[in-house]
C-alpha positions in Angstrom: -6.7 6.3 0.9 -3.8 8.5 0.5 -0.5 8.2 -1.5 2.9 9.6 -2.2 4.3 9.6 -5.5 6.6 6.5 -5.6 4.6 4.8 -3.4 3.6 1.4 -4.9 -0.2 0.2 -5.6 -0.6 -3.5 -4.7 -4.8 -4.5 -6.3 -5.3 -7.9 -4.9 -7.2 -10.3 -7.3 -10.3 -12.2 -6.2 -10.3 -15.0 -9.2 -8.3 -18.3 -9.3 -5.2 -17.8 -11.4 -5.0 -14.4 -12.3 -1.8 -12.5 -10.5 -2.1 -9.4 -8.2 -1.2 -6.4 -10.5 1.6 -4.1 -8.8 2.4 -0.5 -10.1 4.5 2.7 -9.1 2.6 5.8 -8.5 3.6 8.7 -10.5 1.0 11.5 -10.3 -1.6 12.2 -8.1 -4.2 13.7 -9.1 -6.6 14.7 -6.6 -6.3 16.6 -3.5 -4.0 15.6 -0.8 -2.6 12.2 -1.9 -6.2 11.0 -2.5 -7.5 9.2 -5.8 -7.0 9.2 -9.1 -3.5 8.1 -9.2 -1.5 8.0 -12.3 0.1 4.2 -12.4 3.0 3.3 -13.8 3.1 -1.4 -14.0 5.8 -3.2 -15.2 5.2 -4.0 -18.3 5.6 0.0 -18.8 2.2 1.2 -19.7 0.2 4.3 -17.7 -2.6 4.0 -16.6 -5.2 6.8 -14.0 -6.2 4.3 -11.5 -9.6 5.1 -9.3 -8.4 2.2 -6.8 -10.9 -0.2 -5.3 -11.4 -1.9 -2.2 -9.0 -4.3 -3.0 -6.3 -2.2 -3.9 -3.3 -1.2 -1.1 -0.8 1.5 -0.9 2.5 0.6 0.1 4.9 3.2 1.2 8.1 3.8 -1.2 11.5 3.1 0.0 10.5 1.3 3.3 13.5 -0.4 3.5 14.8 3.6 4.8 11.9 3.6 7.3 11.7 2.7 10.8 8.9 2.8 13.3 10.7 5.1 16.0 8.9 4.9 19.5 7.4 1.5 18.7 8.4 -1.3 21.5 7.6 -5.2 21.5 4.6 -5.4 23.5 4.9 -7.5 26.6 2.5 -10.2 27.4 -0.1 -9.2 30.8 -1.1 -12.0 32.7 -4.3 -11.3 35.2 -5.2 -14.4 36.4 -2.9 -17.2 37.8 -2.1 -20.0 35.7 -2.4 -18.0 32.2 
């Protein structure tokens, strides 16, 4: 797992009820974007975060990102009738 600061940290919840918990990444502090991350949720408390494997990174500011090079993929057909 690897992070940017900004980036936001999405933990998915595994009991009936209870919300996923979303935060903004504001330190890293190990090497190379990896774990602990310092977490900043919305309610406005900190917290260092050792995520689990439930826990995402989305990337900051994706709305300014595109996939260049990507292209639609087209359907093969290899046997007649498909």
């Amino acid at each position: 797992m690897r992070a940017s600061i900004g980036d936001r940290l999405h933990i998915h919840t595994n009991h009936v009820g209870v919300e996923d918990q979303y935060g903004r990444i504001v330190e890293i502090r190990g090497a190379n974007g990896a774990p602990p991350y310092l977490v900043e949720f919305p309610d406005g408390h900190t917290s260092l975060v050792f995520p689990g494997p439930d826990a995402v990174i989305e990337p900051g500011n994706q709305a300014h990102k595109t996939a260049r090079g990507v292209r639609p993929s087209r359907r093969v057909h290899t046997r007649a009738g498909w």
